[in-house]
C-alpha positions as a printed NumPy array, in Angstrom:
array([[ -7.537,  29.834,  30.325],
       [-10.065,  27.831,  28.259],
       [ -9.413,  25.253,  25.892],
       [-10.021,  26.161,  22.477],
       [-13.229,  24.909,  20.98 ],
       [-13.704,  23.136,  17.827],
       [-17.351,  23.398,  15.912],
       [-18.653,  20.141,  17.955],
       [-18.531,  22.225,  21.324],
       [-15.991,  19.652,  22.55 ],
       [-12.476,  20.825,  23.706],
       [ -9.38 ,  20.227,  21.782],
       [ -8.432,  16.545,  22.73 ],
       [ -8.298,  14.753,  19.322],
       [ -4.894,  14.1  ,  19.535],
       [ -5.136,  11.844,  22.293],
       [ -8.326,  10.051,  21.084],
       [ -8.505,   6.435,  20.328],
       [ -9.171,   5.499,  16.91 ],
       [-12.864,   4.503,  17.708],
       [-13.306,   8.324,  19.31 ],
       [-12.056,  10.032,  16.725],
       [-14.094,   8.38 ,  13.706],
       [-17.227,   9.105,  15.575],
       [-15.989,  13.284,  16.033],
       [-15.183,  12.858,  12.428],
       [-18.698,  11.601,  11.528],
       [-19.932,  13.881,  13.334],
       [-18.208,  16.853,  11.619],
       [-15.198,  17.705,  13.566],
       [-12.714,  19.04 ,  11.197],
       [ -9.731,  18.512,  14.368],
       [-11.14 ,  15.04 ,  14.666],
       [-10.595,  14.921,  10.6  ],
       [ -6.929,  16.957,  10.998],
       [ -5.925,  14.492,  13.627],
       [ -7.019,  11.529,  11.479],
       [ -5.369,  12.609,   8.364],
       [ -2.138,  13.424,  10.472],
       [ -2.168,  10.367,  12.119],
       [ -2.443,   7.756,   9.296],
       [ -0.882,  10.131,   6.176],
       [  2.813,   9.595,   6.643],
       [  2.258,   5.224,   7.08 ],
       [ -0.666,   5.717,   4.261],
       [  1.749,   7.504,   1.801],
       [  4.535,   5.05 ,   1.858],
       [  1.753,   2.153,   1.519],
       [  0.875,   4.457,  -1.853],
       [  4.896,   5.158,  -2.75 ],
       [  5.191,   1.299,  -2.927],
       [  2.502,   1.579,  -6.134],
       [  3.346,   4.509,  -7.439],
       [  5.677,   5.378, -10.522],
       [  7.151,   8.381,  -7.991],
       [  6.365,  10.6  ,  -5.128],
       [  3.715,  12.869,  -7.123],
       [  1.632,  10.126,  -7.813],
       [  2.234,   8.414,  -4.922],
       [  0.444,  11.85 ,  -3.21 ],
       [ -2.42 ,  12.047,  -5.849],
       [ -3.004,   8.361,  -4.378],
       [ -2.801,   9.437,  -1.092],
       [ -5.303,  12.568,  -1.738],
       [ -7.919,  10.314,  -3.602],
       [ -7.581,   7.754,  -1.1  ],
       [ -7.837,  10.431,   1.825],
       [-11.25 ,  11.709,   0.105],
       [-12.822,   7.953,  -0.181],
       [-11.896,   7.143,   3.645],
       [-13.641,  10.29 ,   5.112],
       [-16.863,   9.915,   2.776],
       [-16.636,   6.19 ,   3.823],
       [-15.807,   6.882,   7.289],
       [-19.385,   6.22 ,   8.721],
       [-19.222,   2.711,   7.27 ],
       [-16.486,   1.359,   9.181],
       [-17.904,  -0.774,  11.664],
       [-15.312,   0.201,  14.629],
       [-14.456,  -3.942,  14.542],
       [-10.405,  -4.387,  13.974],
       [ -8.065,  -2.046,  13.055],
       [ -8.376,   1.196,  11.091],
       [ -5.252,   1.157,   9.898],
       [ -6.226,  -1.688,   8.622],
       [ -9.047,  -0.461,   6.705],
       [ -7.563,   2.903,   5.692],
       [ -4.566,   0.468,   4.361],
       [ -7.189,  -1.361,   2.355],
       [ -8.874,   1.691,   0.623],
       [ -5.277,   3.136,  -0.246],
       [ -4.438,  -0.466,  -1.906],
       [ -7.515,  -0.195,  -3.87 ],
       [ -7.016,   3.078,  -4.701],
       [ -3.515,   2.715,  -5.9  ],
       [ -4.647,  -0.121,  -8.051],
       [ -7.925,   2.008,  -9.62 ],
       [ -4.738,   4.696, -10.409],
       [ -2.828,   1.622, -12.124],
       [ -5.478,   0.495, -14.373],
       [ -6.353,   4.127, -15.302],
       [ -2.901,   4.4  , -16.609],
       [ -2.963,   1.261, -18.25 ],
       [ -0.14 ,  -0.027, -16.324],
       [ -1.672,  -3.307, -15.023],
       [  0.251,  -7.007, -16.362],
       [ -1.464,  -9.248, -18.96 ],
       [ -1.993, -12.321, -18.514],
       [  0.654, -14.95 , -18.485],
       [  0.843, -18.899, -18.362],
       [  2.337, -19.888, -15.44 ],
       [  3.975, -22.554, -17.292],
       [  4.925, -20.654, -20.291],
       [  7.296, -17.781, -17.455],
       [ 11.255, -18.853, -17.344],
       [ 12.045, -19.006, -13.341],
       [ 15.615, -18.111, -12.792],
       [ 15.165, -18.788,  -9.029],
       [ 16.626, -22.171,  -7.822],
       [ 16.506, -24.072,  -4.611],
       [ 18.831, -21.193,  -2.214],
       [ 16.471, -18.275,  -3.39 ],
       [ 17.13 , -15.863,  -1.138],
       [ 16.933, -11.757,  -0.606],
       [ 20.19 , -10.563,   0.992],
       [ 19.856, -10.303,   4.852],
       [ 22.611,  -7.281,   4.668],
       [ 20.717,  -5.063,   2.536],
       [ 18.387,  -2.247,   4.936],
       [ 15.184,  -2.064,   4.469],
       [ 15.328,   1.104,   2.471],
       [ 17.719,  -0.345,  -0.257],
       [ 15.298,  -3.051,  -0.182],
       [ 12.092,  -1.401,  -0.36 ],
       [ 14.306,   1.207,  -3.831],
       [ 14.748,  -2.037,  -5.527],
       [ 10.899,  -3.471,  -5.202],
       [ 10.202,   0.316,  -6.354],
       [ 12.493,  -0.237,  -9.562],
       [ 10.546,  -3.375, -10.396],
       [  8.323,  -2.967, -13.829],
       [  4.663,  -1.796, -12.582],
       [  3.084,  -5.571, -12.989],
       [  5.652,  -7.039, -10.556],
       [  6.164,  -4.558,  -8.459],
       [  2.17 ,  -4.536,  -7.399],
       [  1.863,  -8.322,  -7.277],
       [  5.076,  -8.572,  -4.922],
       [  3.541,  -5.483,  -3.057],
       [ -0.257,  -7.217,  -2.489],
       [  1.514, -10.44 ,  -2.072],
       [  4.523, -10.227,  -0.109],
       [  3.578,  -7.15 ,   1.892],
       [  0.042,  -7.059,   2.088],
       [ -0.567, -10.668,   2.626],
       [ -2.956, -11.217,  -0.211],
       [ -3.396, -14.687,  -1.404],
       [ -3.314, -15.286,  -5.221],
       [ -6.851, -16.015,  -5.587],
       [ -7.179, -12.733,  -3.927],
       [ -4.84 , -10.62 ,  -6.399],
       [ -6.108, -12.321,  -9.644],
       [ -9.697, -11.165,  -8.789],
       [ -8.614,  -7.769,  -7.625],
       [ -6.558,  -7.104, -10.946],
       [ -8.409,  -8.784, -12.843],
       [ -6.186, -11.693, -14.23 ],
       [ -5.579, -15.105, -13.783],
       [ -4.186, -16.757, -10.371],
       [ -1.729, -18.082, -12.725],
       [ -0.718, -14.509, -14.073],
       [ -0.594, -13.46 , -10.123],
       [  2.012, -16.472,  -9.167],
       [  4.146, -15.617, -12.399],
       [  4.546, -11.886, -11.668],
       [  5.338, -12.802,  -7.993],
       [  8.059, -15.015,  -9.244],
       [  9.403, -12.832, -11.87 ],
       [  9.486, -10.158,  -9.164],
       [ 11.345, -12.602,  -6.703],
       [ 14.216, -13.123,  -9.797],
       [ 14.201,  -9.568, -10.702],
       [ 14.921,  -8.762,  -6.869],
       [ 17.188, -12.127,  -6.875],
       [ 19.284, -10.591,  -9.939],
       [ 19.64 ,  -6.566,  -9.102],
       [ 21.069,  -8.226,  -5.   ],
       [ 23.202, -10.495,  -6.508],
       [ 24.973,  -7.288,  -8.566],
       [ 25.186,  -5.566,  -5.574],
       [ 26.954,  -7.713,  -3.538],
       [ 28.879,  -8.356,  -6.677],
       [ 29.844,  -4.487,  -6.867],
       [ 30.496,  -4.548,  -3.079],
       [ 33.146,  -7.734,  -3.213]])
């Protein structure tokens, strides 16, 4: 039996294909290679976009708009690093054009002028699973929730996140802490509830 061929003339074998393999079949046309590369990288990509998104439908218009930017950018990644990494990047970006097209982006705020209602044992509750966890960050008002998402999970410095939003470092650092006592505050009821 012969393997199937795709339009390339190659034989099936995208699915086993290192990353670097399959963005050059992609370039090159190979709607498998572009299959496989969408089915590899959706499923991690969409909960990257769920953790900006009001809820799961916009989370998957993120995910389709982001999709479309990777493969007509797809001949400008370099094939240096990781492109996880990269798609991960575009599908940040993309979730935060989606933000300020809704208008949901934070204003600016003093870092001075923000009440902290974290002391010295700040802490998020080690029982909670990662899931509860990651409902609560997802319950957080849109301007928190993206600043603890490109902070705390991303690994974005402040500098970073006030340029890419468009606000003031302070504004970044005061979101990030309201986030931490917003997180701080709906734990604390939990393990209230569960006493």
């Amino acid at each position: 039996m012969q393997p199937f061929s795709n339009n390339t003339g190659l034989s099936d074998h995208t699915s086993t294909m290192n990353d670097y393999s399959l963005v050059d079949e992609c370039v090159r046309g190979n709607q498998r290679a572009q299959k496989t590369l969408f089915e590899r990288f959706a499923p991690k990509m969409l909960a990257v976009c769920q953790r900006y998104a009001k809820d799961i439908d916009e989370a998957e218009d993120i995910l389709q708009d982001g999709f479309v930017k990777v493969f007509l950018k797809l001949d400008a990644f370099k094939q240096q690093g990781s492109l996880e990494g990269w798609i991960r990047r575009i599908m940040v970006n993309t979730a935060l054009d989606q933000i300020r097209k809704n208008g949901r982006l934070l204003g600016d705020t003093d870092v001075d002028s923000v009440e902290f209602k974290l002391d010295s044992n700040d802490y998020i509750a080690e029982s909670l699973m990662a899931e509860d966890l990651m409902k609560l960050v997802m319950s957080m008002p849109d301007g928190y929730k993206t600043v603890f998402n490109l902070f705390a999970i991303e690994g974005y410095s402040h500098a970073e996140i006030a340029e890419m939003l468009g606000v003031n470092e302070s504004t970044s650092k005061s979101q990030y802490s309201r986030a931490r006592a917003y997180l701080r505050e709906r734990i604390e009821k939990i393990h209230g509830k569960q006493r």
